[in-house]
C-alpha positions in Angstrom: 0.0 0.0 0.0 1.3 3.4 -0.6 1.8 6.3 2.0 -1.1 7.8 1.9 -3.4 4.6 1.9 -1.4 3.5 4.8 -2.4 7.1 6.7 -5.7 7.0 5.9 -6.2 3.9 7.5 -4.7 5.1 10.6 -7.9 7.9 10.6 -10.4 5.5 9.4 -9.4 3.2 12.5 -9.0 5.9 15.0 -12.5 7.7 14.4 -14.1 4.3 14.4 -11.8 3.3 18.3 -13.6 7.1 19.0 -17.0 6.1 17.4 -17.1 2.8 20.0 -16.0 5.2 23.1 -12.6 3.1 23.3 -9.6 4.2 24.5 -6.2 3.4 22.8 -5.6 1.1 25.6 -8.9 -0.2 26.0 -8.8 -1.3 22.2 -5.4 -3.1 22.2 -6.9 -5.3 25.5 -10.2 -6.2 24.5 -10.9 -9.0 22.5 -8.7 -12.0 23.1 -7.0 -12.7 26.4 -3.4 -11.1 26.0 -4.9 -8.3 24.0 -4.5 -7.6 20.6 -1.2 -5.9 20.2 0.5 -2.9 22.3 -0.8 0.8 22.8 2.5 2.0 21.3 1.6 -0.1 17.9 -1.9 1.2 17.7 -0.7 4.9 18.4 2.0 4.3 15.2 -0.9 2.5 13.2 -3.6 5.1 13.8 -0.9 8.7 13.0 -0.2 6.4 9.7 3.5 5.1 10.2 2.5 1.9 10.2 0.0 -0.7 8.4 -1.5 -3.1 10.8 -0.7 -6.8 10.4 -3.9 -8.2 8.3 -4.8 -10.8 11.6 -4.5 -7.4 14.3 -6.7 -5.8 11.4 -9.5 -8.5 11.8 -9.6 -8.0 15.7 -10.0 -4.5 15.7 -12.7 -4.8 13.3 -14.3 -7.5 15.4 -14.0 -5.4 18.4 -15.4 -2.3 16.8 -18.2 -4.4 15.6 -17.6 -3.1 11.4 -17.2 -5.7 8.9 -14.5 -6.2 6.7 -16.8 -4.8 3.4 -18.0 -1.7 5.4 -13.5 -0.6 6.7 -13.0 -1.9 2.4 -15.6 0.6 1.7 -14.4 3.2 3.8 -10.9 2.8 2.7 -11.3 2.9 -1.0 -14.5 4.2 -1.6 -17.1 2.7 -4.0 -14.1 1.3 -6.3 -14.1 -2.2 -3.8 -18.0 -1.9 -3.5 -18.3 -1.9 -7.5 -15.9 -5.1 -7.7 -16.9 -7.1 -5.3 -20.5 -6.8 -7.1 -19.2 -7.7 -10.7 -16.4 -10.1 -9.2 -19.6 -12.2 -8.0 -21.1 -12.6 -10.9 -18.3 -14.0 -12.8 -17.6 -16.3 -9.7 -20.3 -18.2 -10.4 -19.6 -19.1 -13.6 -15.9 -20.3 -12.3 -17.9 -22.0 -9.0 -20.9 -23.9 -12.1 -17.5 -25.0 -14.0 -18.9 -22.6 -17.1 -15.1 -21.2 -17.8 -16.8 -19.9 -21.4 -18.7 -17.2 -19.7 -16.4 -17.0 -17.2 -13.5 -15.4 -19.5 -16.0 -13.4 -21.4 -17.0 -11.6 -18.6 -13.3 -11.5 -17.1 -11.9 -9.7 -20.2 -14.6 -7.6 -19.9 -13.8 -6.6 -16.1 -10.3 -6.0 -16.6 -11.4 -3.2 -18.6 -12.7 -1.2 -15.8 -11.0 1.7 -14.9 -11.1 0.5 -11.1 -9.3 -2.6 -11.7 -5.9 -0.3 -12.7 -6.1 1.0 -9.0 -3.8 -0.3 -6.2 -6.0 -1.7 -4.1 -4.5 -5.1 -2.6 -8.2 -7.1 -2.7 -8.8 -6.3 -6.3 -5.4 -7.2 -7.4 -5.8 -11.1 -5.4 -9.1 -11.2 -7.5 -7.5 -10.4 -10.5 -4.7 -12.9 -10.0 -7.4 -15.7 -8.6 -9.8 -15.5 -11.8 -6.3 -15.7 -13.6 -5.7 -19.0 -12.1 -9.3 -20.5 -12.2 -9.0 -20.4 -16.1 -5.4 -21.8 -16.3 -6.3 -24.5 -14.0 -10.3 -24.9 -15.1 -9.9 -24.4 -18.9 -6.6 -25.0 -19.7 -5.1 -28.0 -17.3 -1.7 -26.0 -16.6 -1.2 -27.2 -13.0 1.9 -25.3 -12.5 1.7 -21.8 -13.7 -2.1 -21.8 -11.8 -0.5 -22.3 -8.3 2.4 -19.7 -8.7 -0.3 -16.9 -9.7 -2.4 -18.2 -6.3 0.4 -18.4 -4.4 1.6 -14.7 -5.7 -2.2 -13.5 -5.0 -1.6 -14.5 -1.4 1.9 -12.9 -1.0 0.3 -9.2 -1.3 -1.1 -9.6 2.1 0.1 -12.6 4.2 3.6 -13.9 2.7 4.5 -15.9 5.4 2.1 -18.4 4.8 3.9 -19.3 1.9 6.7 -21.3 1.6 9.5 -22.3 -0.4 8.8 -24.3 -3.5 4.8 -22.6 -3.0 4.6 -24.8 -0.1 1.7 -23.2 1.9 2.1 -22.9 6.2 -0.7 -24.9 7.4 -0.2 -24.2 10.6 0.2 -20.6 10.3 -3.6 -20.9 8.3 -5.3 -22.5 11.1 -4.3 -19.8 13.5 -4.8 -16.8 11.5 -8.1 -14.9 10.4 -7.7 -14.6 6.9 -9.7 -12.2 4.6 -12.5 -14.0 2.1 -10.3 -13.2 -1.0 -7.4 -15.4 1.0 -10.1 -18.3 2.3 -11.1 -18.2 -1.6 -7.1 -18.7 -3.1 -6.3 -21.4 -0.5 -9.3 -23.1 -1.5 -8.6 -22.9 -5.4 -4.7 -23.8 -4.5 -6.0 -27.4 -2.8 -8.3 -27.9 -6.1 -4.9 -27.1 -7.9 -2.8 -29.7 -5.7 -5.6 -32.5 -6.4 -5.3 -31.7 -10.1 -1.5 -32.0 -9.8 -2.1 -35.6 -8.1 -0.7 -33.8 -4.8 -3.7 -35.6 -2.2 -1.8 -35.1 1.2 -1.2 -31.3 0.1 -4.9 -30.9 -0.8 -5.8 -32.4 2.5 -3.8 -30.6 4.8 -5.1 -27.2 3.4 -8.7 -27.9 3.4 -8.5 -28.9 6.8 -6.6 -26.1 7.9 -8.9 -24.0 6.5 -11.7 -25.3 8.0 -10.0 -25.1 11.4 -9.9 -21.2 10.6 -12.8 -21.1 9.6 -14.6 -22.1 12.5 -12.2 -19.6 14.6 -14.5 -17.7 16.8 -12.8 -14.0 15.3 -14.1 -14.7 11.8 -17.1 -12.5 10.9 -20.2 -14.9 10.3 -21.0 -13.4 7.0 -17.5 -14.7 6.0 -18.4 -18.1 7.5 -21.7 -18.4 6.1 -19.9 -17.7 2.4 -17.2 -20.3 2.3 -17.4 -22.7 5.6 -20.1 -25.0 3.3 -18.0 -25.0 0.4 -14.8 -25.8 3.0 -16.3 -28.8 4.6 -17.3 -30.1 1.2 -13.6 -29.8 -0.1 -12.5 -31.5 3.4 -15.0 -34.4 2.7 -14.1 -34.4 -1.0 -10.3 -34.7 -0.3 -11.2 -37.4 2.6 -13.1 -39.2 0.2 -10.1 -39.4 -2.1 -7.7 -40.1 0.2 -10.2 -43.1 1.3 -10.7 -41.8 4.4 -14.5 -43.0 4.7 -14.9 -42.2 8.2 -13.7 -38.7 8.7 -15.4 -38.2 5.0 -18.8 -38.8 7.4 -17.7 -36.6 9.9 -16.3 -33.9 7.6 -19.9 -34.3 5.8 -22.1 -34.5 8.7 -20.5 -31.2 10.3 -20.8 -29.1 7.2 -24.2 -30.1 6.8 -25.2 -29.0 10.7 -23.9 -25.3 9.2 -25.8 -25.5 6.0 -29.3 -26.3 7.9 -28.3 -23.1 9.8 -26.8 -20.6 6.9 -29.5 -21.8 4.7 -27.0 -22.7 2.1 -29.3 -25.0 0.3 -26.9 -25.8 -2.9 -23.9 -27.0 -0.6 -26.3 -28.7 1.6 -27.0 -30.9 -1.5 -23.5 -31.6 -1.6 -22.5 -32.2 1.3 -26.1 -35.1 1.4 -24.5 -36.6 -1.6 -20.9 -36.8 0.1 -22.3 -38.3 3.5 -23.8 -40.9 1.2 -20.7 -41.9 -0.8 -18.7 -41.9 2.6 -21.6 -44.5 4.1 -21.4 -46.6 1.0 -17.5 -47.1 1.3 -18.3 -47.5 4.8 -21.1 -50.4 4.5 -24.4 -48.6 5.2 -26.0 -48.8 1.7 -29.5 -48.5 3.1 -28.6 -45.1 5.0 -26.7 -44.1 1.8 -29.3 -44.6 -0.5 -31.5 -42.3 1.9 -28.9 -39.5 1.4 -28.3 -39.8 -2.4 -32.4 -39.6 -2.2 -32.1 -36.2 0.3 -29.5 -35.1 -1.7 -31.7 -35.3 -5.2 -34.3 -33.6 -3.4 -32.5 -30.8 -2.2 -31.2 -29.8 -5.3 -34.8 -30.3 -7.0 -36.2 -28.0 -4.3 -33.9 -25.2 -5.0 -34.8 -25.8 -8.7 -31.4 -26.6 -10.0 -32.7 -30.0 -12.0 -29.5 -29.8 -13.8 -27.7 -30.3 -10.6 -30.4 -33.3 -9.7 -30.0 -35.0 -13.1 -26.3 -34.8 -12.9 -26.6 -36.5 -9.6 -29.0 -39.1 -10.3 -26.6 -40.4 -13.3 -23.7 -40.3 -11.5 -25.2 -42.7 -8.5 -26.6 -44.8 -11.1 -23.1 -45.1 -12.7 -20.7 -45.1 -10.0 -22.7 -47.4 -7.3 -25.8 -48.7 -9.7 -28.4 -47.1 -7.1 -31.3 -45.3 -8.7 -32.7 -42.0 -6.8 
């Protein structure tokens, strides 16, 4: 971030610490038990010397009770608003696989004039939609992780590694932003299309253990911890795990039922069943893949149902 930037979020921060009635030191102790960093930081961050790190960010957020969107918005203005809107639009042609539409629409949003700016969540979006169609459309393994892996460097290099090696340790204990939950998740699809299951595993389950980290905002969890226990089942599954698989399943499904995330719910039905199949249940199986057709009906994605159906029919000759 340049100077300015850097100075600006010193004000932002400090009129929202007055906004809550806080103190300096009343901020930098409340939230987690040995407080969230030292009075003499916060002073540096708030006359703009000094960027917080990304993880004492989050806290102060938490603590001040404004999301992560609202301090983007206040930081760079409707720039980060306007993205985020046309970044999910072309997401979900990337998330249904259509990578067609999905480059259409990403040539077309490079062409804003707001995507030229320097603002650190635009430019990991950029370099993430970059990556979904090398690894999506065009199979190259290689070039897709080092993109991923530079998307993450702009705001928390430590967590990678030599050789793009990710820091799973340093992922479960650290809040991450949703652009950062979103590149870890595409670098473990990129490590299973590599043949790289261990990898895969490790990250899906770190993120899931971060996830589920009492500092991250709910609207973040609601957004990706579906989709996160579905990879963790997915790469369990593969890695013939059966029995965590279940678990994986049956805990992502207790936070679909309360996010309402209908689609992943589907999912998630579907993955309980294959890891109760493996397992030896076929009768309680057979009731999921039926929940898990229904589901997807209800929500009125029949091609999702029909693509379902013929896959159970294929893979384990059940009809639903």
């Amino acid at each position: 971030m340049s100077m300015g930037t850097t100075q600006k979020m010193g004000i932002i921060i400090k009129q929202l610490r007055e906004r809550k009635g806080l103190s300096q030191a009343a901020l930098t102790k409340t939230g987690i038990r040995d407080g969230i960093c030292s009075t003499r930081q916060l002073i540096r961050i708030e006359n703009g010397e000094r960027e917080p790190h990304p993880h004492v960010l989050y806290q102060f957020l938490s603590v001040l009770d404004v999301s992560l969107e609202e301090f983007h918005y206040l930081l760079y203005g409707t720039d980060i608003r306007h993205f985020n809107n046309d970044f999910a639009v072309i997401w979900d042609f990337g998330f249904a696989g259509d990578y067609q539409s999905f480059s259409t629409s990403f040539e077309e949003l490079k062409q804003k004039e707001y995507c030229n700016t320097n603002i650190p969540a635009i430019a990991q979006a950029l370099l993430l939609c970059e990556s979904v169609l090398l690894f999506g459309r065009d199979k190259n393994y290689t070039t897709s992780l080092d993109l991923l892996c530079k998307a993450l460097q702009i705001t928390t290099s430590k967590i990678v590694g030599k050789l793009n090696k990710i820091n799973c340790d340093l992922v479960r204990n650290t809040v991450l932003s949703l652009n950062e939950y979103r590149i870890l998740k595409q670098i473990a699809n990129v490590k299973v299309g590599a043949n790289l299951l261990r990898e895969s595993l490790d990250i899906n389950n770190s993120v899931v253990i971060s996830l589920e980290g009492k500092d991250v905002e709910y609207i973040t969890k609601k957004k990706l911890l579906p989709t996160a226990y579905f990879n963790l089942s997915n790469s369990f599954l593969r890695g013939k795990f059966y029995k965590d698989a279940f678990n994986a399943a049956e805990r992502g499904l207790i936070f679909c039922y309360k996010a309402k995330e209908f689609k992943s719910l589907g999912k998630l039905q579907c993955n309980k069943g294959r890891a109760l199949y493996y397992i030896g249940d076929i009768k309680q199986s057979v009731i999921l893949f039926q929940q898990s057709y229904n589901t997807f009906l209800g929500i009125g994605d029949e091609t999702a149902a029909e693509h379902l159906k013929n896959t159970i029919k294929k893979r384990y000759n059940i009809d639903v």
